[in-house]
BAPA-534931 format. One record per residue (C-alpha): residue in three letters; x, y, z. Coordinates in pm, whole numbers, padded with zeros to 5 digits, always signed. Layout:
<rs>
ALAXYZ;...
</rs>
This chain:
<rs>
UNK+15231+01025+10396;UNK+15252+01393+10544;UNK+14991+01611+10358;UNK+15035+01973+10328;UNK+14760+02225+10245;UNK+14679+02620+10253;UNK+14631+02925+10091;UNK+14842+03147+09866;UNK+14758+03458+09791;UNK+14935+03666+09457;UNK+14963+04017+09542;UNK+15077+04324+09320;UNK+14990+04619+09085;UNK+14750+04541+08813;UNK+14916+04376+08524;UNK+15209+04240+08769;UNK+15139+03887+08563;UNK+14942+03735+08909;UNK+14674+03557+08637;UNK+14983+03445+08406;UNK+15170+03334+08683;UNK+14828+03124+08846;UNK+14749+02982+08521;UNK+15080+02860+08515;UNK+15097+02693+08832;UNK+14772+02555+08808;UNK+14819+02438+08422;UNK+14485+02521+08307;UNK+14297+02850+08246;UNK+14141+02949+08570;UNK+14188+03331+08608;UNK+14142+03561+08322;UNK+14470+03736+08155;UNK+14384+04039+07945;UNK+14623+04337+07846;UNK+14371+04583+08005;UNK+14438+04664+08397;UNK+14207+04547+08676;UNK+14051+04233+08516;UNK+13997+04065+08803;UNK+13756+04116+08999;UNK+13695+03823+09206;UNK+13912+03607+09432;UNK+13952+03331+09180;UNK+14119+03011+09330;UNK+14364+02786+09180;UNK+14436+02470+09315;UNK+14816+02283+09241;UNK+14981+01991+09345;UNK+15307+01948+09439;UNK+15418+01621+09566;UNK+15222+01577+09904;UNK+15124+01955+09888;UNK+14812+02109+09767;UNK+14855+02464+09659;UNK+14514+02668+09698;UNK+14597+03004+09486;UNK+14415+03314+09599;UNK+14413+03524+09309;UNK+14330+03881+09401;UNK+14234+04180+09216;UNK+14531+04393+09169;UNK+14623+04709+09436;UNK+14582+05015+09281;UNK+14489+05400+09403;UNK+14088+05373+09388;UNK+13854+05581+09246;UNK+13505+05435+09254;UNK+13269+05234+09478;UNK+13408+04926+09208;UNK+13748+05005+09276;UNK+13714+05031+09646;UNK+13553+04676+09652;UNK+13820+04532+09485;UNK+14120+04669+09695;UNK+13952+04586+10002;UNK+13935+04228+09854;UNK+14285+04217+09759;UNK+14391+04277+10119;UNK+14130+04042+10225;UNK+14298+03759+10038;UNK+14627+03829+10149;UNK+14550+03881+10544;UNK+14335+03579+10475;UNK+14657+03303+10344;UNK+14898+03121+10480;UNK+15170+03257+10217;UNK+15135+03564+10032;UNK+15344+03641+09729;UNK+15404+03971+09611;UNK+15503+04035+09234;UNK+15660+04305+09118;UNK+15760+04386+08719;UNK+16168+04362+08689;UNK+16119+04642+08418;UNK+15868+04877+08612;UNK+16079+04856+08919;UNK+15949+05013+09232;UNK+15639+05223+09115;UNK+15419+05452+09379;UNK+15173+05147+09324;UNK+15465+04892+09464;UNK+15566+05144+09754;UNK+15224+05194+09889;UNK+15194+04777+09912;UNK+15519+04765+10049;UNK+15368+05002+10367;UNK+15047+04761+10335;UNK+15224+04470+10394;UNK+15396+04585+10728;UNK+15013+04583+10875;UNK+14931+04209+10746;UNK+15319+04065+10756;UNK+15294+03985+11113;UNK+15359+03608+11188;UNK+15301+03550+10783;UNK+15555+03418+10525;UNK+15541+03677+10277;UNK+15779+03610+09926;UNK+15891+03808+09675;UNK+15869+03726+09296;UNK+16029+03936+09044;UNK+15869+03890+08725;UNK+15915+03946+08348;UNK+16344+03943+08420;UNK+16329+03838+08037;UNK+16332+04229+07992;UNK+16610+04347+08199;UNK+16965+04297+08210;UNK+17094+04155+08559;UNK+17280+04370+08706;UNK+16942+04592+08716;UNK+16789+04286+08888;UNK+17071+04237+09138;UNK+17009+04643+09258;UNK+16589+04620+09236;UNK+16644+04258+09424;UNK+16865+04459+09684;UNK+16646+04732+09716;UNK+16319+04554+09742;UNK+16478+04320+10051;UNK+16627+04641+10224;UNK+16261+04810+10213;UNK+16080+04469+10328;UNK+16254+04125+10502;UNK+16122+03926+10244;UNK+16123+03527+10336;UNK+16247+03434+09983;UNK+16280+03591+09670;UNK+16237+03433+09320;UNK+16330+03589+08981;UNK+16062+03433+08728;UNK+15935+03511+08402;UNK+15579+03382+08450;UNK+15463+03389+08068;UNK+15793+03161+07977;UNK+15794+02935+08288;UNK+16107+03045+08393;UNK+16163+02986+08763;UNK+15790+02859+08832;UNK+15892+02561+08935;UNK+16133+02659+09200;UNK+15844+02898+09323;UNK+15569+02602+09336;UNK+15827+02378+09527;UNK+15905+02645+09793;UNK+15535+02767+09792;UNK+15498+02378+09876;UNK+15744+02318+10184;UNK+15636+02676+10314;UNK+15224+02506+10367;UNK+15114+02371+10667;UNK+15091+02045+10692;UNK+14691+01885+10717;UNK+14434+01739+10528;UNK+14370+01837+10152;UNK+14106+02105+10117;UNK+13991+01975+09763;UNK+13930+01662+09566;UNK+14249+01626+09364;UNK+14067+01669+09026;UNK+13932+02008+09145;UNK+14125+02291+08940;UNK+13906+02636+09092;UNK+13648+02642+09362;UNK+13485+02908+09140;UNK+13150+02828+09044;UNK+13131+02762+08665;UNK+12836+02990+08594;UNK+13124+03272+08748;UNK+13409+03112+08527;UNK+13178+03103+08234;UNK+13082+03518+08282;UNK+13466+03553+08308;UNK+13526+03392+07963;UNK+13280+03612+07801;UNK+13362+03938+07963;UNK+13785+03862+07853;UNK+13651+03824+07512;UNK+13452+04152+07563;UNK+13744+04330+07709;UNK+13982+04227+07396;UNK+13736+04296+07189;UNK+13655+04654+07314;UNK+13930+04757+07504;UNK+13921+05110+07398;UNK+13576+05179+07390;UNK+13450+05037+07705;UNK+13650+04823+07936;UNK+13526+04872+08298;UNK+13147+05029+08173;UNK+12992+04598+08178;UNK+12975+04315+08349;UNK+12849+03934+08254;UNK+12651+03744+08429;UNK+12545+03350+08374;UNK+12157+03380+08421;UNK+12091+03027+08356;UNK+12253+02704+08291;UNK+12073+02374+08172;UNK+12246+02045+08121;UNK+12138+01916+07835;UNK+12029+01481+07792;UNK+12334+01422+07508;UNK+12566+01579+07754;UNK+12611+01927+07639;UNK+12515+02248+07870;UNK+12306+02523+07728;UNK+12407+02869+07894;UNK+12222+03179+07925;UNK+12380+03528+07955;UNK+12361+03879+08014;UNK+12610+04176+07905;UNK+12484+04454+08151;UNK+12607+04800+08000;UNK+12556+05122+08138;UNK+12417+05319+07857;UNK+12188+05305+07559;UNK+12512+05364+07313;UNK+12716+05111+07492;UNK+12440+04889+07402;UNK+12530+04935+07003;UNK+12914+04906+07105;UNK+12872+04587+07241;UNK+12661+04425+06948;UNK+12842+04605+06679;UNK+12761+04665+06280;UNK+12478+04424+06220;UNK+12555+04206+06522;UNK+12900+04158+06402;UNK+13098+04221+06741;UNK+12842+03983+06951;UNK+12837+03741+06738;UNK+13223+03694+06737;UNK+13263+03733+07078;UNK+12972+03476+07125;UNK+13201+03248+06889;UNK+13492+03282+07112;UNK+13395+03246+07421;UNK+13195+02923+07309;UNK+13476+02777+07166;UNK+13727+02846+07484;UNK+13422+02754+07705;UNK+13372+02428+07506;UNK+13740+02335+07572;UNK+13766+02416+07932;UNK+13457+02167+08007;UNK+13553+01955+07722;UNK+13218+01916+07587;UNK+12956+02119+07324;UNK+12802+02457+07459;UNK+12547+02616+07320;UNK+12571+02965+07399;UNK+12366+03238+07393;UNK+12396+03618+07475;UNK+12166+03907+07560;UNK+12294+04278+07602;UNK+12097+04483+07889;UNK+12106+04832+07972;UNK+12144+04897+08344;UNK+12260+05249+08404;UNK+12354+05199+08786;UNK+12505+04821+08782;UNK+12808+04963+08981;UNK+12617+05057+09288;UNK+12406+04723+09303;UNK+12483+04516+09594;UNK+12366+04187+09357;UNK+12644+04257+09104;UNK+12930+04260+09402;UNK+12797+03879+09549;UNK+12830+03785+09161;UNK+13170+03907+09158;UNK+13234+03728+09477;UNK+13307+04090+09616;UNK+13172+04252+09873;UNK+12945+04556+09812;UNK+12993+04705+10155;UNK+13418+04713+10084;UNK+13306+05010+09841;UNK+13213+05269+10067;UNK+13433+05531+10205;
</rs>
């Protein structure tokens, strides 16, 4: 048997459906989806199979214009995933068309294309009618020489499966780079913080989105096979502090509720969790916050 094995990374404008489309692929919950731009912050990994093939999924933040040190970091790690895979995917929204955002990756990827298979994958064609997909299809592959393109609605499934099995013969072939059981090469203290802070984000979006961070301070395994976990909600104010625990405790508490009840199914066993809220006015310029993130601080300057 010929194995095939490498990286993929999903590139586009925030919102372009790259966490959709992973957790689609991969069939489980790895990356978090949110309605709120620039949720993720770290390189999250996926891993599929597809007949002899294992997919490794890059998932990187998504490009935008930044503004802050936070932003900065997280564009330079896009870029990083993409120069860093064997076969980079970039998704565009059939309804959005070509934004500034998809015109300023389009320049990007003539510096990393070189030598690379680079794809394109039209997504959310549920909302346009195709003759506008025919012209943005033309336009796209007149502006970059695309390898392949794929129309897919990656919240329906439509077309994901001709994607993985193109994704697949595109690999090179080798050894396996994980176990087969082995959905994200995240650690689970990360993946844990993630769950929390996407039940933060829906939970606040207006008030507070990009002002906190989560982080898994502790994790015990517990004798009857549960896993007590410890963490903290850094905000970056005193009132944010109130925002985040809401009337009485209400908002915690619920957000607690949910993110114990997702975590508990993703690990398929009980989780006790519990949640502290810490005031740290200058979390975005600490270098320890950026290694959490799996980002790297030094990305943010300039």
């Amino acid at each position: 048997m010929t194995t095939r094995a490498g990286f993929i990374a999903l590139i586009g404008e925030p919102n372009a459906g790259k966490s959709t489309l992973l957790n689609r692929m991969v069939g489980a919950k790895v990356s978090i989806v949110t309605h709120k731009v620039q949720t993720t912050r770290a390189r999250i990994r996926g891993v599929a199979m597809e007949g002899d093939a294992q997919l490794v999924f890059v998932d990187t933040p998504g490009l935008f214009k930044p503004r802050r040190r936070l932003d900065r970091a997280m564009v330079a790690a896009a870029w990083g995933g993409a120069a860093d895979a064997d076969v980079v995917v970039l998704m565009v929204e059939a309804h959005r068309g070509i934004t500034e955002g998809v015109e300023r990756i389009l320049e990007g990827l003539e510096e990393i294309g070189q030598g690379r298979t680079i794809a394109l994958a039209i997504n959310k064609i549920d909302k346009v009618p195709s003759e506008k997909l025919l012209a943005l299809t033309s336009d796209l592959n007149a502006r970059y020489p695309f390898a392949e393109t794929f129309m897919i609605s990656a919240e329906k499934g439509h077309g994901v499966d001709d994607l993985r099995k193109w994704l697949a013969s595109e690999l090179p072939e080798g050894p396996w780079l994980y176990p087969e059981d082995q959905i994200a090469d995240l650690p689970l203290r990360m993946i844990a913080a993630e769950m929390t802070r996407e039940k933060l984000t829906l939970r606040l979006h207006q008030e507070l989105p990009y002002q906190l961070t989560v982080e898994t301070e502790n994790w015990e395994e517990r004798k009857d096979g549960s896993a007590k976990i410890d963490q903290v909600i850094y905000v970056m104010r005193d009132g944010h502090k109130g925002i985040v625990l809401g009337k009485r405790g209400e908002t915690i508490k619920a957000v607690s509720q949910a993110a114990r009840a997702e975590l508990e199914e993703f690990l398929d066993r009980k989780i006790h969790l519990f949640l502290q809220v810490k005031v740290r006015p200058n979390w975005l310029e600490e270098s320890e916050r950026y290694s959490e993130m799996g980002l790297d601080f030094k990305d943010g300057n300039g």
